[in-house]
N, C-alpha and C positions, 0 to 999 in steps of 0.2 A: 425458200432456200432449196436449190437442187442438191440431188443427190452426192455428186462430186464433191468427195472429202477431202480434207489435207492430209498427210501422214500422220498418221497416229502410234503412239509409243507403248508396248506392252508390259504392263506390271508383272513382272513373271512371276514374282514372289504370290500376288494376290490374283491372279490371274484376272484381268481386269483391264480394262482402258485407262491410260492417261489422259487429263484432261489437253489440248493441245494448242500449239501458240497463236496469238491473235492471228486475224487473215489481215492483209495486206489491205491499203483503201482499195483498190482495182476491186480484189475481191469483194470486199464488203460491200462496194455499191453494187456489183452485178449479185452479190444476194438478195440486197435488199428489196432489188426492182422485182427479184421472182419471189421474196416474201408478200408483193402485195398483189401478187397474182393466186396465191395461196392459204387463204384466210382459213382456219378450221371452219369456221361457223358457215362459211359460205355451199352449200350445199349442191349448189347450180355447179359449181367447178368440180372436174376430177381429181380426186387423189394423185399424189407425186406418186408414179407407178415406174420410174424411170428404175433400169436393170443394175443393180448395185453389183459391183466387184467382189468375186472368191478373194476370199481373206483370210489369213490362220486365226486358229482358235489356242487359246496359251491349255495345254496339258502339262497340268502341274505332274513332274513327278514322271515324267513319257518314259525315260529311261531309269526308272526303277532306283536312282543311284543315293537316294536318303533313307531312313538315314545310312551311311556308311557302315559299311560292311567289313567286318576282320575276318580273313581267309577267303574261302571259293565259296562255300556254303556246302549242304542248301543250310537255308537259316527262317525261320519262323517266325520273324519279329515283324511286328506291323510295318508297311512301308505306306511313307507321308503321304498325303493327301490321298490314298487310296484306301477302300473298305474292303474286307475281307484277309483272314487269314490265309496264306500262303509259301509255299516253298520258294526262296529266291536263292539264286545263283550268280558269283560273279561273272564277269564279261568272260573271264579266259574258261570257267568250267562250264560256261553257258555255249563254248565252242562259235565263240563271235568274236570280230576283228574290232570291234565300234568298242564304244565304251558304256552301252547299252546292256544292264544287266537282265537275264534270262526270267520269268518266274513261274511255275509251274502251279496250275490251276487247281492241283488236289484230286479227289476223289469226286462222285455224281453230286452233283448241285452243291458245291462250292463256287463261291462267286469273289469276282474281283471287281471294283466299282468304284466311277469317278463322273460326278458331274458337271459337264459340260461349262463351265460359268463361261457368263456374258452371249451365252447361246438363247437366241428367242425363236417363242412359239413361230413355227413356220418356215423357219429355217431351213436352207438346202444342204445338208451336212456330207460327210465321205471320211471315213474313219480307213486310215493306214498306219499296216502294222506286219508286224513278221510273226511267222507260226514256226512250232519245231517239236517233233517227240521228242519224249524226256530225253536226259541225260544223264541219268539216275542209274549207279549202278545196281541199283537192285531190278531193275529190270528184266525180265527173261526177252527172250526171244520174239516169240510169239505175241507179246503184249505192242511192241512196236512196228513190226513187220507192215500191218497194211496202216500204218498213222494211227492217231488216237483223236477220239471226236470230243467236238464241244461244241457251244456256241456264242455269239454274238448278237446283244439286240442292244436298242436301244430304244429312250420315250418316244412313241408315234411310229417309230421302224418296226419292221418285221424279225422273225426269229430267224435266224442265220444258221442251220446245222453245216460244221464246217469239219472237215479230214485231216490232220497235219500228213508231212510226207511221212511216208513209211522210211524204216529205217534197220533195214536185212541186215543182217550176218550178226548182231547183237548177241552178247552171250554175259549169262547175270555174271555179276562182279566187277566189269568191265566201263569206265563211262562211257556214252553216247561221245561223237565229237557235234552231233549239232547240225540236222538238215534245214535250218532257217529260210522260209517262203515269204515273199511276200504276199499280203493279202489286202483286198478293200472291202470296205462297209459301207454302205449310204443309205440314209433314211431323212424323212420329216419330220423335223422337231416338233411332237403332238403338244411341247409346254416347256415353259420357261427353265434353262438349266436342265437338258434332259439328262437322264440319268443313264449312262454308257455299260455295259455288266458285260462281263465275259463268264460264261457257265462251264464245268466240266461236265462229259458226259461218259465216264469212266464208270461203271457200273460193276465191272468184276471184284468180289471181296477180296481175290485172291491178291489182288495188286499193292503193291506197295505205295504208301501214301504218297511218295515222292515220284512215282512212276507217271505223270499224268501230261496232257499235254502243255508245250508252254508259249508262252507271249513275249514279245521283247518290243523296243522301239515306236511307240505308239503317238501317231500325227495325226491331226483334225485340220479339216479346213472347211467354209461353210460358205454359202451365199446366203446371205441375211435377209430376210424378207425386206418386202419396197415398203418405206416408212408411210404411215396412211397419216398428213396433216390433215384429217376433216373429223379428228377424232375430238371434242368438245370439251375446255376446260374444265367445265363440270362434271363429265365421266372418265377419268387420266385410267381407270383402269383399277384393278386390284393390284397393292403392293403383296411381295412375299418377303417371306425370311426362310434362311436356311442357315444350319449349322453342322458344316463341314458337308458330306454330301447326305445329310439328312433336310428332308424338310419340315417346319417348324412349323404346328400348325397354326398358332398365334404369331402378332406380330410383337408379341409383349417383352419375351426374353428378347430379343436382338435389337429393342428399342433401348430398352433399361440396360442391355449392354454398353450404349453409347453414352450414358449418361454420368458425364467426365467432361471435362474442359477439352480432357486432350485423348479420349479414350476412343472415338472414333476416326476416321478420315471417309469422306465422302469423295469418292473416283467416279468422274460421269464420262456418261458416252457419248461421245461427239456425235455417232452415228444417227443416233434418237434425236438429239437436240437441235434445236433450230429457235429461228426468231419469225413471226408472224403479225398479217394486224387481223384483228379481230373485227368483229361482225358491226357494224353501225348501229349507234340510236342516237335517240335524239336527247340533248341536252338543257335542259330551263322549256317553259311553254314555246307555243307556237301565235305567233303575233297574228291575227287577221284584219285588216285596211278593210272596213265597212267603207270608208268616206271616197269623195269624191277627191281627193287631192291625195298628192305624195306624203307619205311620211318620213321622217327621219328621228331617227333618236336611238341613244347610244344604254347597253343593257349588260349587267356584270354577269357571265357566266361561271359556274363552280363545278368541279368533278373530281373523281377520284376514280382509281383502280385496288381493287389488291390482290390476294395470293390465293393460290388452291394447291392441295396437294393429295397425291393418290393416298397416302399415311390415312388421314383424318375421310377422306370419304371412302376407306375399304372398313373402317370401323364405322361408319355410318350404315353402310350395304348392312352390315351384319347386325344391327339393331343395337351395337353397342356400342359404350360407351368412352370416350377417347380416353388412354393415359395420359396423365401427366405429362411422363417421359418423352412419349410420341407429338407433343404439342407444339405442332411450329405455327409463325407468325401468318396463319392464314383464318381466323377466324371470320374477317372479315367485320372488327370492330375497330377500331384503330387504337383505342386506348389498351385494349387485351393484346394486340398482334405487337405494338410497342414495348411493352414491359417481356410477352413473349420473345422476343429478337432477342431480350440482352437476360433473359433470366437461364434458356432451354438452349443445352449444350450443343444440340443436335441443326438448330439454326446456326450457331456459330460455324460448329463442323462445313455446312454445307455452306455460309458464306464465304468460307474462307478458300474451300476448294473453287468456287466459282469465281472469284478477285484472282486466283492464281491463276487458275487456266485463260481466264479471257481480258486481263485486266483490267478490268473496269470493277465498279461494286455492283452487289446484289442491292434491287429494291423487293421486298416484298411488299410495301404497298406507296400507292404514290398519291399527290392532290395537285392541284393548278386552278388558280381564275384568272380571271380575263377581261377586259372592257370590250366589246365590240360596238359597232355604228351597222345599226338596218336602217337602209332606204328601203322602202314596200312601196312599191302604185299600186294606185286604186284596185280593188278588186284581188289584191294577188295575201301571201301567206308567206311572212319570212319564217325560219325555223334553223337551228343549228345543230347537225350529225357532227358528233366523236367515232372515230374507228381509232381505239388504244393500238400502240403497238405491244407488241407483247412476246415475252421469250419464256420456250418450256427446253426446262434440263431432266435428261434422265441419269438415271446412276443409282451408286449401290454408297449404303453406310457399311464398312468397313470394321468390324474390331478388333484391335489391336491386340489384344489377351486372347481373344476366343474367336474360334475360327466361324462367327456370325457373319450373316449379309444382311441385310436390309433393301430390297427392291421401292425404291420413290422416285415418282414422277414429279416435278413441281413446277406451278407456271405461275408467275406474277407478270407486273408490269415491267416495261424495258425503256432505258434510255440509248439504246443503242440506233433507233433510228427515232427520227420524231413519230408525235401522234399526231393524228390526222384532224383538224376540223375544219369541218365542209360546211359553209354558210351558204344558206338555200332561201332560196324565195319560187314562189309557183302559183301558176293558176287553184282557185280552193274548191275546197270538194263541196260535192252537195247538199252536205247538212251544213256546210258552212256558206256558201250561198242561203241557204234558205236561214240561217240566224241573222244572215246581214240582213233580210228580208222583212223578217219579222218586225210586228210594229211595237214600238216605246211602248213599256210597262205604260200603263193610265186606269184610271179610275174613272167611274161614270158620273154626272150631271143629273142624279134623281128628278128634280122639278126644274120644269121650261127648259130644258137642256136643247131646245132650238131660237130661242128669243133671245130677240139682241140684248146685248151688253146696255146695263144702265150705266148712268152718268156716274164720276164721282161726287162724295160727299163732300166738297170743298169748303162747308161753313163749318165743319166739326173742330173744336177748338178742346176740347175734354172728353176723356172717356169716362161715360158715368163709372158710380160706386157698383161694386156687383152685388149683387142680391143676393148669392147661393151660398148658403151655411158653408164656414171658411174660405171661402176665397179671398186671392188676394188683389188691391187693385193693381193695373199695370198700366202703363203710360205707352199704350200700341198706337200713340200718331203722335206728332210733333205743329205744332203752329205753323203757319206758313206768315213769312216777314214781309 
């Protein structure tokens, strides 16, 4: 699948991708043809490295405006989706035309903080925002004259010491009306969800805690790293969890979170996800034609596929032992992964996001046989290669109560294009040359094993009684009429 996405729809609330509407047949077959140009497993081929599209990043909360505010402020109550205690100010005492309210960063090493979600390692990100000295009238003179410093970093980017404008003729008691700048940030997403901080660097006791510099209107936009399909269903990766912009460092609480009929939703990213065929093997034995003639004849072939998910193998990496809660239909036993599917709330969740966005249903494991007819000539070796096809979804478990995430990868089998079987015949290999070679199992001729063949016994009409203690007689020739 190339890179060329369809429109994708932003969950503002959750900041996160909607899953997005089927593609059209046109499209679907021109994916297809480049899914089988793109096998993970296939290692000779390069990675999809094609230059993905700047695209906004959803910033919960960018203008400050939850929860809702009574009067101008400043006011000191938490504001949604973001960490840190802070001064905030409405739009009009924040001396701004937008509806973007002000918030002032406080005293030295006060922080404001929000993580990037659906932001991945590698990212080309650019954080834009407006700066302003306070508006505080407690402010003297002097304190805002040449700007007031702080800084900006964020995961994998550099520290940013930055100057807001200075803001002359100020006289305490008085508000500020607000020199608002615009500014940029840009860094490299050193990790999943990086974590955005804006620092105060106000250091004088003598200032008043309101006195500090502030921030308003805050936008992201990223180039996503080039999706790497040669990454192997058996290593999808370490899932995480995080809860609010904390990270969790198990994956236990935001598993058990989900664990509710209706207590999760699972939002995937189109971005990540694609459909693929997988690496070939071979199916039932390999037939080899010792004889001098054609063969023919018809052989029932059986197979199956099933499921992997990053969940169950980042609990494997770390030596332990899978939850409960966290156990979707990927064990790879069929009778576990079926009672799995309809017991574990968390397969449902993500079946059901996946039936929505792509219509069709999820399999997580599949089976098929088959009658086939080999002809083999002499000398040659029929055999039958499977290459499954196969689809991986990424996305995030969701909870509805608590502001958890859940990071999983998961790939099973797909019916969305067929599976491949390639029935082969070919010249054999050496050691199989040399078994056809080899002479018939036989045993040796101890005595006269070069003297001719005697006659038969044609007058023996009975086989004597036997001699040897217990035996019994047996009737080993018949008359002849």
């Amino acid at each position: 699948m190339n890179r060329s996405l369809v429109a994708f729809t932003v969950l503002a609330t959750a900041g996160l991708l909607l899953p997005v509407a089927p593609l059209s047949v046109a499209a679907t077959a021109e994916r297809s043809a480049a899914a089988d140009r793109s096998a993970p497993a296939d290692r000779s081929a390069p990675a999809d490295r094609s230059a993905p599209a700047s695209q906004a990043v959803p910033v919960l909360n960018g203008d400050f405006a939850d929860p809702v505010m009574k009067g101008d402020g400043p006011t000191t109550v938490g504001i949604d989706f973001w960490t840190g205690l802070n001064q905030r100010y409405s739009p009009t005492a924040s001396g701004r035309t937008d509806s973007s309210h002000g918030v002032a960063l406080q005293k030295d090493g006060n922080t404001l903080q929000q993580r990037l979600r659906g932001v991945r390692a590698g990212a080309e990100v650019t954080v834009s925002y407006e700066d302003s000295p306070a508006v505080s009238k407690e402010c003297t003179g002097e304190q805002v004259v040449n700007g007031q410093p702080y800084a900006v970093t964020a995961s994998g980017g550099p520290v940013s010491e930055m100057t807001t404008a200075g803001d002359p003729d100020r006289t305490k008691g008085k508000p500020g009306t607000g020199r608002w700048t615009g500014r940029g940030y840009s860094f490299t997403a050193g990790e999943n969800e990086p974590l955005l901080t804006f620092t105060s660097r106000v250091t004088d006791s003598r200032t008043h805690v309101t006195c500090s510099p502030m921030i308003a209107r805050i936008r992201v936009v990223e180039v996503p790293p080039a999706l790497d399909k040669t990454v192997d269903k058996t290593s999808l990766g370490t899932s995480e969890a995080y809860k609010g912009n904390e990270r969790e460092s198990t994956l236990h609480n935001a598993a058990a979170a989900c664990n509710g009929e209706n207590a999760c939703t699972f939002r995937p990213d189109t971005r990540t996800s694609f459909r693929y065929y997988d690496r070939a093997r071979v199916v039932g034995e390999a037939f080899v034609n010792c004889t001098r003639n054609a063969l023919e004849h018809s052989r029932l072939l059986s197979y199956s596929e099933r499921g992997h998910d990053s969940v169950a193998q980042t609990y494997a990496d770390a030596n332990l032992s899978l939850n409960e809660v966290a156990r979707l239909p990927t064990s790879g036993v069929r009778e576990e992964d079926e009672k799995r599917a309809k017991a574990r709330p968390m397969a449902t969740q993500f079946a059901l996001a996946y039936e929505k966005g792509w219509q069709r249903p999820w399999q997580w494991f599949s089976s098929d046989q088959r009658t086939i007819v080999e002809k083999i000539q002499p000398g040659e070796v029929s055999w039958v290669e499977l290459q499954p096809s196969r689809e991986r979804v990424e996305g995030w478990f969701l909870s509805k109560k608590d502001d958890y995430r859940l990071h999983a990868v998961i790939d099973g089998p797909s019916r969305a294009v067929p599976d491949r079987l390639l029935q082969r015949t070919g010249p054999m290999s050496e050691a199989e040359k040399q078994r056809c070679a080899a002479a018939r199992p036989m045993t040796t001729t101890p005595v006269d094993a070069a003297a001719p063949a005697s006659s038969s016994d044609k007058g023996l009409l009975a086989i004597p009684a036997p001699t040897a203690p217990g035996a019994r007689s047996v009737n080993r020739s018949m008359p002849l009429e």
